[in-house]
C-alpha positions as CSV (number, residue, x, y, z in Angstrom):
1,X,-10.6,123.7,79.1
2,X,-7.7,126.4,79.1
3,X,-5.6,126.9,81.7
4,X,-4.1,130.5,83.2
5,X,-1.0,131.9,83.7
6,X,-1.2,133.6,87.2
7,X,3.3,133.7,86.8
8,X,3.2,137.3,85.8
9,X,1.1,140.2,86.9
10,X,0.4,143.3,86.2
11,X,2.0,145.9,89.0
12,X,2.2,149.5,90.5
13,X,5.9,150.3,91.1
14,X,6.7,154.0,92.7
15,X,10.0,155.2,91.8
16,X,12.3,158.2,93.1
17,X,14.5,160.2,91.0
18,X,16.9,160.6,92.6
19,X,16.7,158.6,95.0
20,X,19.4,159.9,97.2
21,X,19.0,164.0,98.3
22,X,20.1,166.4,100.9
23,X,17.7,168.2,103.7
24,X,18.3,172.0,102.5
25,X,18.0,173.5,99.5
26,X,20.8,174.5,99.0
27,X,22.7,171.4,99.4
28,X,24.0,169.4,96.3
29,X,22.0,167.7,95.7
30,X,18.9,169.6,96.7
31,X,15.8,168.8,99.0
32,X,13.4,167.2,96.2
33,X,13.0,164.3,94.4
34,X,10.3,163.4,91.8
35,X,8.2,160.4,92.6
36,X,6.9,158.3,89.7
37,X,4.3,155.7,90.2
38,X,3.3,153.4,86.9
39,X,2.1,150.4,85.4
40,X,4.9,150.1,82.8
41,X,6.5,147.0,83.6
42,X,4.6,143.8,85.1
43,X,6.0,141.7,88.0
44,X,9.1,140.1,86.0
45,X,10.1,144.0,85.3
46,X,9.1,143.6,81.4
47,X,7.5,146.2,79.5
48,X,4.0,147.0,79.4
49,X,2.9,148.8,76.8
50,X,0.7,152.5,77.2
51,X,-2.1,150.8,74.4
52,X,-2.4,147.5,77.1
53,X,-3.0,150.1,79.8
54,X,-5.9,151.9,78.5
55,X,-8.3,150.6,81.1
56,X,-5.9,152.0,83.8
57,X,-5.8,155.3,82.3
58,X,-6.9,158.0,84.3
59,X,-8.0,155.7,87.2
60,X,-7.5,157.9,90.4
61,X,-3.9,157.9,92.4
62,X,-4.1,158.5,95.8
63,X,-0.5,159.4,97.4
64,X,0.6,158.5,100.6
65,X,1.3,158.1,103.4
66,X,4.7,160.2,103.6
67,X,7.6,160.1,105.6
68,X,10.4,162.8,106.3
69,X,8.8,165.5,103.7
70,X,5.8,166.5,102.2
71,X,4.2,165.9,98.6
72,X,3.5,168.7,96.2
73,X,2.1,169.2,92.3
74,X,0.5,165.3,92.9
75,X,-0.9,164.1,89.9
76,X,-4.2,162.8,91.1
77,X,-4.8,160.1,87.8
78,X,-2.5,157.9,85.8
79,X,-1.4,159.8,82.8
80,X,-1.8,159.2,79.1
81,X,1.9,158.2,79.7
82,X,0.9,155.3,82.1
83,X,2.6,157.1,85.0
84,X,1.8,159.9,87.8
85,X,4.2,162.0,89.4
86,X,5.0,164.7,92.7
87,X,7.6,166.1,94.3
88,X,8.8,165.4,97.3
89,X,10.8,168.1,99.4
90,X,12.6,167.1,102.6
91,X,11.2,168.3,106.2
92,X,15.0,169.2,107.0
93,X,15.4,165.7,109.1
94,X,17.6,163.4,107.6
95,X,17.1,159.4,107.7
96,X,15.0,157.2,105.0
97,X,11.9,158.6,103.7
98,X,9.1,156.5,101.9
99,X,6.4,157.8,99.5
100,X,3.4,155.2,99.2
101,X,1.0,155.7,96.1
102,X,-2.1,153.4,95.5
103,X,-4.6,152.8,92.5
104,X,-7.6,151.4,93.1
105,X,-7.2,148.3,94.8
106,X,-3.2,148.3,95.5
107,X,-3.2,149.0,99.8
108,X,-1.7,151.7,101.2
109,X,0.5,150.2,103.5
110,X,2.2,148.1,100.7
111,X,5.8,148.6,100.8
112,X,7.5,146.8,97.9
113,X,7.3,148.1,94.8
114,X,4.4,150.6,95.3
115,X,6.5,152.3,98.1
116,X,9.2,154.5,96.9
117,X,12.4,155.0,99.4
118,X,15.1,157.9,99.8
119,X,17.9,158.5,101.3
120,X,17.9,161.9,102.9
121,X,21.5,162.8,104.2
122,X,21.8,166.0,106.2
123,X,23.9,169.3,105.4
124,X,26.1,170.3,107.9
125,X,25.9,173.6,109.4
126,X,29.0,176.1,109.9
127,X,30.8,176.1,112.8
128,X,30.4,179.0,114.9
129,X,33.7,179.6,116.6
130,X,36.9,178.0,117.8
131,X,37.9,176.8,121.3
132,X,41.7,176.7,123.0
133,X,44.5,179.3,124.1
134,X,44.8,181.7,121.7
135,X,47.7,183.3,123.2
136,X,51.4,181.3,123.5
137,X,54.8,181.7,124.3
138,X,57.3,181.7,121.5
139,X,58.0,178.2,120.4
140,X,55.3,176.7,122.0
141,X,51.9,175.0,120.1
142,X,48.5,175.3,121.0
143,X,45.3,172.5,120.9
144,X,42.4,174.5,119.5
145,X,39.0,172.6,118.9
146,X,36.0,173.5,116.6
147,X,33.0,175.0,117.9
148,X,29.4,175.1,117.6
149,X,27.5,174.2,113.7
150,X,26.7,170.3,113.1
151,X,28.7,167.6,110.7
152,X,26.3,166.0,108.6
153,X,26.7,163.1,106.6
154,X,29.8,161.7,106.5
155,X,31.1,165.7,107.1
156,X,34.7,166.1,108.4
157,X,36.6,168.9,110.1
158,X,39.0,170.7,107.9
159,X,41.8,173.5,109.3
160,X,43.3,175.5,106.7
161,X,46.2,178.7,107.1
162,X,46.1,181.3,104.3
163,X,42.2,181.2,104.0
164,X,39.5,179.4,104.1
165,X,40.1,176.4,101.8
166,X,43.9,177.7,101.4
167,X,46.5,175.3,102.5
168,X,45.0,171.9,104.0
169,X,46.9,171.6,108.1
170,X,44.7,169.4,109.6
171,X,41.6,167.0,109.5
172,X,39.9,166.5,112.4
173,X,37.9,168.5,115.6
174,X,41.3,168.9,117.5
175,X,44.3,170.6,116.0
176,X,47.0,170.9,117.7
177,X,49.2,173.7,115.7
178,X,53.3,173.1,115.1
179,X,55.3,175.1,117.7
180,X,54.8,179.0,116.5
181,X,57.2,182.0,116.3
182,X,54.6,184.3,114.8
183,X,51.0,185.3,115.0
184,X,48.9,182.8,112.8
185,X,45.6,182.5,111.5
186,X,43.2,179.4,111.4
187,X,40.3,178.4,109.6
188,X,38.1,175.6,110.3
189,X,35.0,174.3,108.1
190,X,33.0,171.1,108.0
191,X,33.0,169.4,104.6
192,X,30.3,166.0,103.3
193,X,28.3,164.6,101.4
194,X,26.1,167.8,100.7
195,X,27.9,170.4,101.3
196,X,30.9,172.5,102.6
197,X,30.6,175.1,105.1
198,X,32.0,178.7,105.5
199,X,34.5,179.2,107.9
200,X,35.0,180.3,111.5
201,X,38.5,181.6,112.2
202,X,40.8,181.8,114.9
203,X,43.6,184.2,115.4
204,X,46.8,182.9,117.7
205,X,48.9,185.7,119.3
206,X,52.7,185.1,119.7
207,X,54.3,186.5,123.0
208,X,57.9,186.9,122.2
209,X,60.2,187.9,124.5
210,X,64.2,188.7,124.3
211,X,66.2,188.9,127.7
212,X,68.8,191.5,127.2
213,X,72.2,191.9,128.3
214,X,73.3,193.0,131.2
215,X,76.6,194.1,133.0
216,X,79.5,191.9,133.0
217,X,81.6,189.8,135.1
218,X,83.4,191.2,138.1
219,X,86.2,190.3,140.6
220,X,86.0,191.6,143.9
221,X,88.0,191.3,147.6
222,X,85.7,189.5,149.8
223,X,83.3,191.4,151.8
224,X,83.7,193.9,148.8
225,X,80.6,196.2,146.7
226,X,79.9,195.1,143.6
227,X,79.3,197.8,140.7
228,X,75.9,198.2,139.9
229,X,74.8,195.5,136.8
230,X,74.0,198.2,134.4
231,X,71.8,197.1,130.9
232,X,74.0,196.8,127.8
233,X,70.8,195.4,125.4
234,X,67.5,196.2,126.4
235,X,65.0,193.0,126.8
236,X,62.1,193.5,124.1
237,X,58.6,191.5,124.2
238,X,54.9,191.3,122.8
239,X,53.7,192.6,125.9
240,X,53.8,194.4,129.1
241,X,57.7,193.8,130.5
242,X,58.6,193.0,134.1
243,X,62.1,192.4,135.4
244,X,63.7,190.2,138.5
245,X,67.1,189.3,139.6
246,X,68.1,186.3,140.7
247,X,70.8,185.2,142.0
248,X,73.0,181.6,142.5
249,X,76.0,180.6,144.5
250,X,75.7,177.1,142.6
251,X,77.1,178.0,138.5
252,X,75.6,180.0,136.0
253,X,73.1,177.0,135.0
254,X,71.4,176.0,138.4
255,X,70.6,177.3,141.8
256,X,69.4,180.4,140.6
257,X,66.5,182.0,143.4
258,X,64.6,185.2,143.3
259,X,66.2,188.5,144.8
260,X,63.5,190.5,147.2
261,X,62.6,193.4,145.6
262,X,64.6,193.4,142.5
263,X,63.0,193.9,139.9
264,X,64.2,197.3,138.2
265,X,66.3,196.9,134.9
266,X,69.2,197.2,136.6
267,X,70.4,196.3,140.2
268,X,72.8,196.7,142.9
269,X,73.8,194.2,144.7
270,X,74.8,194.7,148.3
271,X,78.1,194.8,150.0
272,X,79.5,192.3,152.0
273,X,80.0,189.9,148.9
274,X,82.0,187.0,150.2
275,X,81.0,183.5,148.1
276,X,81.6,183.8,144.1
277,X,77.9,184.4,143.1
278,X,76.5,184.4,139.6
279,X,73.3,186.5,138.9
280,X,70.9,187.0,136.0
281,X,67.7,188.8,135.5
282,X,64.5,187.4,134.2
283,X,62.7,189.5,131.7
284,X,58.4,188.4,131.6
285,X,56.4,189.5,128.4
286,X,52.8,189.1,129.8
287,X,50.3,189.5,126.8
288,X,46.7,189.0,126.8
289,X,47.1,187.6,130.7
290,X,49.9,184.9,129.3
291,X,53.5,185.6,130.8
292,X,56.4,184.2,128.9
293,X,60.0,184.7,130.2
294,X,63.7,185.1,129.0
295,X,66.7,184.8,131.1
296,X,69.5,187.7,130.1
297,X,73.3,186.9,130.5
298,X,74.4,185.2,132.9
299,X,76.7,188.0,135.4
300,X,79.4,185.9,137.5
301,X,81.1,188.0,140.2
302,X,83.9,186.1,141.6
303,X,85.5,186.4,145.5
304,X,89.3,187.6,145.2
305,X,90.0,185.7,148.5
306,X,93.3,186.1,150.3
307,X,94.5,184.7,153.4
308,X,97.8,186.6,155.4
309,X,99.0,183.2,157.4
310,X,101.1,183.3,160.4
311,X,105.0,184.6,160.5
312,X,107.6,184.2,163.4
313,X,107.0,185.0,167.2
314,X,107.6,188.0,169.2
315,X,111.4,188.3,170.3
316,X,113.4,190.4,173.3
317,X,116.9,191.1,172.5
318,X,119.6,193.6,173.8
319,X,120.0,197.4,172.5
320,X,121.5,196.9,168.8
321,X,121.1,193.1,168.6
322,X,120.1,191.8,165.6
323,X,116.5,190.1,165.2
324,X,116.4,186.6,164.5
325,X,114.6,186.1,160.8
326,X,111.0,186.3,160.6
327,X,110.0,182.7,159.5
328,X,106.5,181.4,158.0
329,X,104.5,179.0,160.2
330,X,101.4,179.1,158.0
331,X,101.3,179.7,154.7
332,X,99.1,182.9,153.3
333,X,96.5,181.4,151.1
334,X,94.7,183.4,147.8
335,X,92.2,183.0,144.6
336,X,95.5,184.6,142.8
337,X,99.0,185.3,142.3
338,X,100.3,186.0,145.9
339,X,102.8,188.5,146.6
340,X,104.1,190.1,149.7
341,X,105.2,193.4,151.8
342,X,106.7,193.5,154.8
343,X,105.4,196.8,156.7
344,X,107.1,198.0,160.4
345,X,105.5,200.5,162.8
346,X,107.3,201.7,166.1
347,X,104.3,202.6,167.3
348,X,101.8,199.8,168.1
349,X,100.6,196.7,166.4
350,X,97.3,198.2,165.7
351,X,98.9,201.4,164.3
352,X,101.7,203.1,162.6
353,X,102.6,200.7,159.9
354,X,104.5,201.8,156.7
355,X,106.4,199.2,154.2
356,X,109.5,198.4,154.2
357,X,111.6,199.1,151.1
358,X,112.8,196.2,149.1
359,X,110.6,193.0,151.5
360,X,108.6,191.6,149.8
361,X,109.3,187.8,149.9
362,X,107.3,185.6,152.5
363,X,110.2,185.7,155.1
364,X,111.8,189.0,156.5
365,X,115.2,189.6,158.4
366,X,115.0,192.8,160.2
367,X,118.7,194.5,160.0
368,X,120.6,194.2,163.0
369,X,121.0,197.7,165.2
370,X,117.4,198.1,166.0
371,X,117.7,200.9,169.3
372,X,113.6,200.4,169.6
373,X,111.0,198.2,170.0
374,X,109.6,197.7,166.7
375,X,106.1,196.1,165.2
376,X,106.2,193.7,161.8
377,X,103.5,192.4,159.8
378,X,103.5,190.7,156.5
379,X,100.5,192.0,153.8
380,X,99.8,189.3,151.3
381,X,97.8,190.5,148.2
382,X,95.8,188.2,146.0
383,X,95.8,189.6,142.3
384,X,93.2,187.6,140.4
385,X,92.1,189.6,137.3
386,X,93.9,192.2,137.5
387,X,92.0,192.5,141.1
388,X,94.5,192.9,144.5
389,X,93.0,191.8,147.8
């Protein structure tokens, strides 16, 4: 009696070609995939020949069920070729899809090799705009994010400047630009596995913003009027320009406070100046609802103090005596160069006065012969910058 080798078998094997798509049609690759189902090759994957088939050919095929698509131009028998074929064509969802095909007795719900698998990876979809401040101050940066579309498989986030696809800034949904000095434009796409998006684009606005020059330094007597800080360069910006003073008693670099109400291009400060103060006026650009700010020149009016420090005492002496000399007790005192004039009035101390030719040291010795009571005060003037208090 024989025996029978049961080792090998003869078997229905579904195939896809290929076996990897996209979910659109327009993705590369596209949304089908033909599905081949065949007895041309037995369990141990050798060759069966079409002339050992012929009892299989044209024995009924009955396809399905599908997953993640539908089947079209189905072959409904096993060809002359030993195979039948349809197309697949994704539903749009991406994931694994499975296309089961049975002949005569094979089940449906076989999965291995009847059931054919593919890999459906999903297009991504543009994005639709960009998030983030789209207005800045000169020098500064800006974090703008992508908006709206979908990534699909394995799809990044590209930024380009130039166009879209020009020059390669930044990968990823975040971008956080280098600091700017002039308007720029961004464009952001997704790119993957099926396909590259158009772009959305982003335009960022630079508000520049120059402060100016104003006036220039002053020296005054204490208690004096400054001149008015007139405008020497004129402040220029993106935007809508504002002006206000400030003002510091501290240095040109800190201390600086706001000055009610000024806020003209030029100003005039009040009199009664008696501290060295420094002042500067703040020019704001606002643009699209952003302020940005530049300081002018820094204006330093300096106090020309001057002290006139205590001479002699009053003296009585006989008609035609001679006046004992008029000595310094304390010493004037001045931001400057001090000198002195000696001045005389017969009248009062409060009026009268007039100098007296040739004293000007800080002591004075009244001439003897003096026949009336006479009044003498020394004037001290501080000369700093060409400036006499």
């Amino acid at each position: 009696m024989g025996t029978q080798d049961i080792s090998k078998w003869l078997q229905l094997k579904t195939t896809a070609s290929p076996s990897t798509i996209c979910n659109t049609a327009a993705s590369v690759p596209t949304n089908t995939s033909t599905i081949t189902t065949s007895f041309l090759s037995n369990s141990s994957n050798e060759a069966i020949s079409t002339a050992n088939l012929s009892t299989l050919i044209g024995r009924t095929v009955n396809w399905g069920p599908t997953t993640l698509g539908t089947l079209s131009g189905q072959q409904g028998t096993i060809q002359a070729s030993g195979t039948a074929t349809a197309l697949f064509t994704s539903n749009g969802t991406g994931g694994t899809a499975t296309i089961n095909a049975q002949v005569d007795n094979i089940p449906t719900g076989e999965t291995i090799p009847s059931r054919a698998s593919i890999t459906v990876n999903t297009a991504s979809v543009a994005p639709t705009g960009v998030t983030g401040a789209t207005t800045v101050c000169s020098g500064a940066t800006t974090t703008i994010t992508v908006a709206g579309g979908s990534k699909g498989t394995a799809a990044v986030t590209q930024w380009f400047t130039g166009s879209c696809g020009g020059t390669l800034e930044f990968t990823g949904d975040a971008f956080t630009t280098p600091a700017l000095v002039a308007n720029a434009t961004y464009f952001v796409r997704y790119t993957g596995t099926c396909n590259t998006t158009t772009c959305a684009t982003i335009n960022v606005f630079v508000n520049d913003v120059t402060g100016g020059t104003v006036g220039s330094d002053q020296t005054i007597c204490s208690g004096g009027d400054p001149a008015a800080f007139t405008e020497t360069v004129a402040s220029t910006g993106t935007g809508v320009l504002s002006y206000q003073w400030q003002s510091s008693t501290t240095s040109c670099a800190a201390g600086f406070g706001n000055i009610g109400g000024a806020t003209g291009i030029t100003y005039d400060a009040p009199s009664g100046l008696a501290v060295t103060t420094f002042y500067r006026r703040v020019t704001t650009s606002t643009l699209n609802a952003v302020p940005c700010t530049a300081n002018s020149n820094c204006i330093t009016v300096t106090i020309n103090n001057v002290t006139g420090g205590t001479v002699a005492i009053d003296q009585q002496f006989c008609l035609t005596g001679d006046p004992a000399l008029f000595t310094q007790s304390v010493a004037s005192t001045g931001s400057g160069a001090l000198t002195y004039q000696w001045e005389s009035s017969t009248t009062s101390c409060a009026a009268g006065f007039s100098p007296i030719g040739g004293a000007t040291a800080a002591t004075y010795d009244a001439p003897a012969g003096l026949a009336v009571t006479t009044y003498y005060h020394r004037v001290t003037i501080s000369t700093l910058a060409g400036v006499p208090c």
